[in-house]
N, C-alpha and C positions, 0 to 999 in steps of 0.2 A: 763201250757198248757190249753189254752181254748176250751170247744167239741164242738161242732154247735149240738143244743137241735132238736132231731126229728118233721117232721110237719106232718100233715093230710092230708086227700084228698086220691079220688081213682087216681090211675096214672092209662090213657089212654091206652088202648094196640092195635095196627095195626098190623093184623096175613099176614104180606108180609114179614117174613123174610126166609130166605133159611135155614133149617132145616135138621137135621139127626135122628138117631133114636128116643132121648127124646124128641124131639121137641113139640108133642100133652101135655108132663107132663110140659116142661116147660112155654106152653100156658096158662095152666091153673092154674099153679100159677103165673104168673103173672096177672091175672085176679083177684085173691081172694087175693093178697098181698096191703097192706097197703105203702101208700107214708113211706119211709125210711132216712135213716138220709143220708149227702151226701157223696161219694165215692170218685171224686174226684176233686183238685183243681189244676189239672192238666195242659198240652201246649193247650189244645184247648180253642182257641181264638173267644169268641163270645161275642153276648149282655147276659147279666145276665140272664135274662128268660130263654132262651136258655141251657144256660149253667147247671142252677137250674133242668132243665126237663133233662139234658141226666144224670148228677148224681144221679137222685133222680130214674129213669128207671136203671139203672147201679147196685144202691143198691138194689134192688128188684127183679134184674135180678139175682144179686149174694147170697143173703137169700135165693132162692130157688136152689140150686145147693150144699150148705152145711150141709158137716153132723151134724147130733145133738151134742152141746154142751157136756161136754167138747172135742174138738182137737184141736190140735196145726196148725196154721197156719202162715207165711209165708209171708208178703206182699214187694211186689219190685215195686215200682214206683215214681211218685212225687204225694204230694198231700193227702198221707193215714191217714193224721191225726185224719181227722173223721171219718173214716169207723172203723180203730183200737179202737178208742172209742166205736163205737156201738159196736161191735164184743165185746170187755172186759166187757161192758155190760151185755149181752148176754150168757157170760158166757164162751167162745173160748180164747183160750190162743194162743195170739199175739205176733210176732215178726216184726218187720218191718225193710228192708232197702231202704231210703229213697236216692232217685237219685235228687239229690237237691245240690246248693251251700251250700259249706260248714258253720255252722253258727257255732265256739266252744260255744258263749253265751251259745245258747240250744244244749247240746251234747244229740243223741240220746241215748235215756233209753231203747229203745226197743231191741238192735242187744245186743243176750245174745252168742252167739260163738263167739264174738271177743270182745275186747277192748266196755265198754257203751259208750264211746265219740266218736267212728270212724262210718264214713260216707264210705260206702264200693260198692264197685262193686260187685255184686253178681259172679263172677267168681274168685273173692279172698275172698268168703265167706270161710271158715276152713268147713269140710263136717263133720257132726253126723251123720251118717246111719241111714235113717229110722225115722229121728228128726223129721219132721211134717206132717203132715196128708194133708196139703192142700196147694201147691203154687200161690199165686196169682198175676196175672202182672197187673197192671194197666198204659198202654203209655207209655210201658218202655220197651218193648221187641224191641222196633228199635233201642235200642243202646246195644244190649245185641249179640254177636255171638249166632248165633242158635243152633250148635254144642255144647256151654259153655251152653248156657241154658239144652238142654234135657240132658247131662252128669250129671248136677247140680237137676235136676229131678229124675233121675237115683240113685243118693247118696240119696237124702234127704227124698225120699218118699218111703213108702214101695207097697209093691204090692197090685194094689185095691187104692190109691192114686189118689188126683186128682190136673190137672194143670190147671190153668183157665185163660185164658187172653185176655183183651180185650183193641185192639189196631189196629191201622192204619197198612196197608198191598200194597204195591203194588199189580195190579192185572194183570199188564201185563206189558210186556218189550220192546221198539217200538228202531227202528234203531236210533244212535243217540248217544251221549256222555255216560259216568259211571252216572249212574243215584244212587247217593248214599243217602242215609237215610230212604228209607223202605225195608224189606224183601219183594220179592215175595212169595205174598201166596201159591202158586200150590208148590214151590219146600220148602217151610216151612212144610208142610203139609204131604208132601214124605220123608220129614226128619222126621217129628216126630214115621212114621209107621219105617222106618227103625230101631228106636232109640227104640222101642217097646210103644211106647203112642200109644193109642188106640183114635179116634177124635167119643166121644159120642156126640158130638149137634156143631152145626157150625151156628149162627145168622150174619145175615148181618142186623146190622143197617145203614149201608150207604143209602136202599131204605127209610129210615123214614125221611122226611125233615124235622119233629119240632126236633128233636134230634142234628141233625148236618148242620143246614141249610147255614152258610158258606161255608160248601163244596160241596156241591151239584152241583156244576158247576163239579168240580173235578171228584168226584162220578160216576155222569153221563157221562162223557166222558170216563169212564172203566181206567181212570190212575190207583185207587184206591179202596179201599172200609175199610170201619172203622166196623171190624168184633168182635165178642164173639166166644173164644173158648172153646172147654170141652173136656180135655182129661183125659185118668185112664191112669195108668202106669198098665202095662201087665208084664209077667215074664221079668228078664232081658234078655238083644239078650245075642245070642251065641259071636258076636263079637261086641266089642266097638269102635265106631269112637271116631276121638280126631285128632284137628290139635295138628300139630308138632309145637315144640319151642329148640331152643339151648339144651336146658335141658332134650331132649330127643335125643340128639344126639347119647352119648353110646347104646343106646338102637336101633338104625337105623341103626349104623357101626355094629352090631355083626350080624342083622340082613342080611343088603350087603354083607358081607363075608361069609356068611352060604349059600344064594344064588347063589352069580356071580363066589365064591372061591378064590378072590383078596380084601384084602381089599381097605377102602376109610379112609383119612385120615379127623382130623378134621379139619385141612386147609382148604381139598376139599368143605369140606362141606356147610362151611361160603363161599369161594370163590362162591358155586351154590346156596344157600340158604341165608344167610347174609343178617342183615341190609335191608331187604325187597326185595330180588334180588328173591325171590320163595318160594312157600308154601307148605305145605305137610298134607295129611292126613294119619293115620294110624290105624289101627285094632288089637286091643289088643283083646285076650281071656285069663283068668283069671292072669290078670296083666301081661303079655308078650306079647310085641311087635309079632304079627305073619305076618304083611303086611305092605306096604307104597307105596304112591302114590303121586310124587311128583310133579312138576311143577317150571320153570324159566322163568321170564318175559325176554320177548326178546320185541324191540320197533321195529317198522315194518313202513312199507313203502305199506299202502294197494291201490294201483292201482290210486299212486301218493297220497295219502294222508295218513296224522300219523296218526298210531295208535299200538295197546298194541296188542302183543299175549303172547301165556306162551308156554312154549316147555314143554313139559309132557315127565317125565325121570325118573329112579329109583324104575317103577313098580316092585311089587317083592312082592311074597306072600311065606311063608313058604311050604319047600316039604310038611309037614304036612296035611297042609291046602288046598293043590291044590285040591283037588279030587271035592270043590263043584267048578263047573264051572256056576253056571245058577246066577239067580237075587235074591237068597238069600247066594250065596256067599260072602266073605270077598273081591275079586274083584270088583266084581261089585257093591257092598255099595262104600266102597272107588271112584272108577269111578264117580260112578252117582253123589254122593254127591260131588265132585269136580266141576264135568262139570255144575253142578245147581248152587254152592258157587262163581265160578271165570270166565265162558264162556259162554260170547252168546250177545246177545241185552243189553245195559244200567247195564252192569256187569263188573268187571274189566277190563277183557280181551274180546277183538271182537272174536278171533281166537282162537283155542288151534291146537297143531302140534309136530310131534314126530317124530321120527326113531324106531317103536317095531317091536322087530323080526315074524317071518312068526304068530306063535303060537300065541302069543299076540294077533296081529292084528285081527286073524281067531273068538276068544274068544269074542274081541272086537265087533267086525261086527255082530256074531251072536245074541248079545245081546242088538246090534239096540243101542253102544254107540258110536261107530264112522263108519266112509265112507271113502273109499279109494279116495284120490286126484293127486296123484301122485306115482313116485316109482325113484330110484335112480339107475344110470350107472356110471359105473367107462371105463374112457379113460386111457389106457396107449401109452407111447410113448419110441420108439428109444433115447439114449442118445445122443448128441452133444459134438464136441471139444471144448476146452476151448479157442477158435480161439475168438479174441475181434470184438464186433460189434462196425461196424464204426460211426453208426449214434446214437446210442444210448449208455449210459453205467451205469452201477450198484452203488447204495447207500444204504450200510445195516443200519436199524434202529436198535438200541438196545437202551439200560438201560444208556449209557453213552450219546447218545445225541438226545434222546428223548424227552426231555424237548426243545430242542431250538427252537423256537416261527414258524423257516419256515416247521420245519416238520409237525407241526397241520395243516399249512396252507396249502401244498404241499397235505397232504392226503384227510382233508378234500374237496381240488379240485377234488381229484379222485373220491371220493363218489359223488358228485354233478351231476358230467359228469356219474357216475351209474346210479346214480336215475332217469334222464333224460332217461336213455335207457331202465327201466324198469317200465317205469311208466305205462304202461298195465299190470303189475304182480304184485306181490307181493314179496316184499324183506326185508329181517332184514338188521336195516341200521348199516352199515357200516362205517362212521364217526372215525375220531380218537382218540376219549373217547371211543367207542370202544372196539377198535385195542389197542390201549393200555392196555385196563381192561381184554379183551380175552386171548393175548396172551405174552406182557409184563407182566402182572402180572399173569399169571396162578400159581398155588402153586409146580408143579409140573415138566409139561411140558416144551420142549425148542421147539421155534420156532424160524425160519429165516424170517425176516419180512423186505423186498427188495424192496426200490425203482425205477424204470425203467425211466433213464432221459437223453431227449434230448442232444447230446455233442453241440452243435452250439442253442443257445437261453436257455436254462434250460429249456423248458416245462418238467413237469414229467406227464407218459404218464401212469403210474398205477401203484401198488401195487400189489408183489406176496407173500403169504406167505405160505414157505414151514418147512415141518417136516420130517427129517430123520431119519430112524428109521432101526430096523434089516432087513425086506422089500424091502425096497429101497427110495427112497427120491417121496412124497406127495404132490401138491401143496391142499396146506388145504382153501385155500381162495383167492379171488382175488377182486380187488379193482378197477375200470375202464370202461372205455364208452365198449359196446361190442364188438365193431368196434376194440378195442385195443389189444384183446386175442390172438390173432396169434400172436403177439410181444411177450407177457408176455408167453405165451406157449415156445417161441422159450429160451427166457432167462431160465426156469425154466430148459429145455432139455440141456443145457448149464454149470449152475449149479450143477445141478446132474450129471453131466460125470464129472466135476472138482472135487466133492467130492466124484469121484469114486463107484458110487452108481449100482447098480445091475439094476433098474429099477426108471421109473417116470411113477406117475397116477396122479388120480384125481378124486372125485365124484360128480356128478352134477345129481341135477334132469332132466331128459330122458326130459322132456317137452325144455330144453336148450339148448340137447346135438348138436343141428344143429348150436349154435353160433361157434363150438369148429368142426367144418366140415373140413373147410381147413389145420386143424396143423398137418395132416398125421396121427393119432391116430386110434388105432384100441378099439373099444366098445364092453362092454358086460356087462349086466342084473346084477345087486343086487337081493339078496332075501330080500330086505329093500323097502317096501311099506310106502307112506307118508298118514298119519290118518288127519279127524278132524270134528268134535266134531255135530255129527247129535241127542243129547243127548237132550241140550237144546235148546234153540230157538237162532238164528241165522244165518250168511251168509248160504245159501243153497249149498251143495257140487256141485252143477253142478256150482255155481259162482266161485269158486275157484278150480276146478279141472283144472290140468296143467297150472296152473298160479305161482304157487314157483318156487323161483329162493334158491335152496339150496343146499349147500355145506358142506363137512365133518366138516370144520370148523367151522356150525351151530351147530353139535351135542357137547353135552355135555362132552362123553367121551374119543375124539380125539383128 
């Protein structure tokens, strides 16, 4: 391994960077510092000079923020080969892992907690408590979970510890697609205070144009900005975030049953969470699970055009724990850092949306992390004779002939002729991948999922899907132009007097209940208020207030 030999020369300094408390200390050494050897051979793509001055500023940046020799330090990025060298130098005892294509010729020598030949991701790094005095990131915190990062800060460094990184950030989130490969900085920075890192100096080299003068279009348009960080680690928090994975499943079911007093099965679980179907964060205090905050991508139909929300489900904080309600609660870390992680502008999800009961909501609202948009009624209705309609009549789908090519095509017609009638609102689409995956396949649940079809031509005129239960028989969802409910209403009243049922309802968001006017049904109020997401930055609640179109068969646990 060959070191790049340090060069001369004073390196330049322009005092326009955006500064926190050390900013005057680290002015002034970089004034009396000496050109350094280079830091890094990193993704940025420039002419060599260019590239020479932002390493050479970078290393000079970073000898003045280190404590004196000997500490153990820490490096994750692409590129470190010569700064490791200077640092070994110097007299600092160096570990490196290197985010680079794998090369076995050269197996790294540096990574002393795992395997010397493995090439590793720093969140399958094995944790030593306390093992290094200094982490440093060099253009590698964009492929790193933020949450993985400060947990891994959290193990590694002790208190009084420093994290340093210097790397490209979004700086703002604008309407428009998943904008993925940078963190936003405002909600990295809220994450780190949460996680207890303390941010001593904050440099924006984005305003220095000999440093990064390719981007500078970028820069100046506020997409971005190419920052230095300095943070200490501070005592640990009272609770630890950490998304959730399969292998914290036991740990969330004993959790759900302490809470709701029913359990969840691990069926349930994969069926809501699985294979990327939703995500979860959780709050641990001294290694127990004491909260979870989950989330299910649902694909939506926002005012005639696709796009992503998540149904937010499974809040739940231990009795224990409830007592902190404010924004140093275990709620509200989990919330926040959700609604910043997965909701808003150029983030996974445009929308977030839920069913939380009265209390929830009230917690929620006060602490300015969601907005009321809607609220939910339930219609019931008279039952009907099992007397046959003449113009129309009944086709049950089930597991036996579900597969056969007219039923996709049959259902999918009916969602078409939906979405066409809701294209002023907002709807979870409805399609027969679906309807299939909701309610043929639930782990659990049985549903009746009933086609409505013309007797003379076959048109099918919509989809009902009911659930019976001790209660009485449910219509849980429906499928159809709006125009078509008073049909499918009449069948479902039908139905349920055939299967001798007590009663027939239904729940619809109150902004709908005027499609379902004519089927004779008498209405009354849920204490089920519709949330979403005034947290982060996105759609504004007066855009989407009384615009869901949503049904029991949207909720998760129905």
């Amino acid at each position: 391994m060959k070191f790049k030999q340090p060069s001369s020369g004073q390196l330049p300094f322009t005092d326009r960077a955006l500064t926190h408390s050390m900013a005057a200390h680290g002015h002034n050494i970089l004034q009396q510092e000496r050109q350094a050897e280079h830091l890094s051979d990193g993704p940025i793509q420039q002419k060599k000079t260019d590239s020479v001055t932002l390493q050479q500023y970078s290393t000079t940046l970073l000898m003045g923020r280190l404590p004196a020799p000997p500490c153990r330090i820490l490096g994750v990025g692409t590129g470190l080969t010569a700064i490791c060298a200077s640092l070994d130098q110097k007299g600092y005892q160096v570990c490196s892992l290197l985010q680079e294509e794998q090369n076995t010729d050269q197996p790294n020598d540096r990574i002393e907690a795992q395997p010397r030949d493995a090439f590793q991701r720093l969140e399958d790094l094995a944790a030593v408590r306390n093992n290094f005095d200094v982490l440093l990131f060099q253009e590698s915190v964009r492929a790193i979970e933020p949450l993985s990062l400060f947990n891994k800060g959290l193990d590694l460094l002790p208190v009084g510890g420093s994290l340093l990184i210097m790397d490209e950030f979004s700086s703002c989130r604008q309407p428009g697609p998943f904008q993925a490969g940078l963190h936003l900085l405002e909600d990295f920075l809220a994450l780190a205070k949460r996680m207890g890192f303390e941010l001593v100096e904050q440099l924006d080299l984005s305003v220095r144009e000999t440093l990064v003068p390719d981007h500078q279009e970028k820069y100046e348009s506020g997409q971005s900005c190419y920052v230095f960080l300095y943070f200490v680690k501070q005592q640990l928090p009272t609770w630890r975030l950490q998304l959730l994975g399969e292998n914290h499943i036991p740990d969330m079911l004993v959790l759900f049953e302490q809470t709701f007093g029913h359990s969840m099965s691990p069926a349930m679980w994969r069926w809501k969470y699985g294979a990327g179907r939703g995500h979860a964060i959780g709050a641990w205090r001294e290694g127990r699970l004491i909260a979870h905050y989950g989330g299910m991508v649902r694909k939506i139909l926002y005012f005639g055009q696709p796009q992503t929300a998540v149904q937010i489900g499974d809040v739940m904080v231990d009795k224990a724990e409830r007592g902190t309600l404010t924004k140093k609660g275990p709620f509200f870390l989990m919330a926040a850092t959700f609604l910043e992680r997965y909701i808003g502008y150029g983030k996974p999800y445009l929308l977030g949306f839920g069913f939380p009961n009265e209390r929830a909501m009230k917690v929620a609202e006060r602490l300015h992390l969601y907005a009321e948009v809607g609220h939910m009624v339930e219609l019931e209705w008279p039952l009907l004779a099992k007397t046959p309609h003449w113009q129309t009549r009944l086709q049950v789908i089930d597991k036996a002939n579900a597969e056969q090519a007219w039923v996709a095509t049959a259902i999918d017609q009916c969602w078409r002729d939906m979405s066409v009638s809701l294209r002023e609102g907002i709807v979870g689409i409805r399609d027969w991948r679906y309807l299939q995956k909701r309610y043929l396949h639930h782990p659990h649940h049985q549903y009746q999922v009933v086609l409505v079809i013309n007797r003379f031509g076959g048109k099918v005129r919509g989809v009902i899907v009911l659930r019976h239960h001790a209660e009485g028989c449910e219509i849980i969802d429906l499928v159809s132009s709006l125009g078509e409910i008073p049909l499918l209403v009449m069948h479902a009243r039908r139905i349920a007097g055939m299967s001798n049922q007590r009663r027939l309802s239904c729940q619809i968001t109150e902004n709908f209940a005027a499609s379902f006017a004519t089927t004779g049904g008498t209405q009354r109020a849920l204490p089920i208020r519709i949330p979403t997401n005034v947290w982060s930055r996105g759609p504004a609640a007066e855009e989407i207030r009384h615009q869901w179109w949503l049904m029991s068969g949207d909720m998760d646990f129905r």
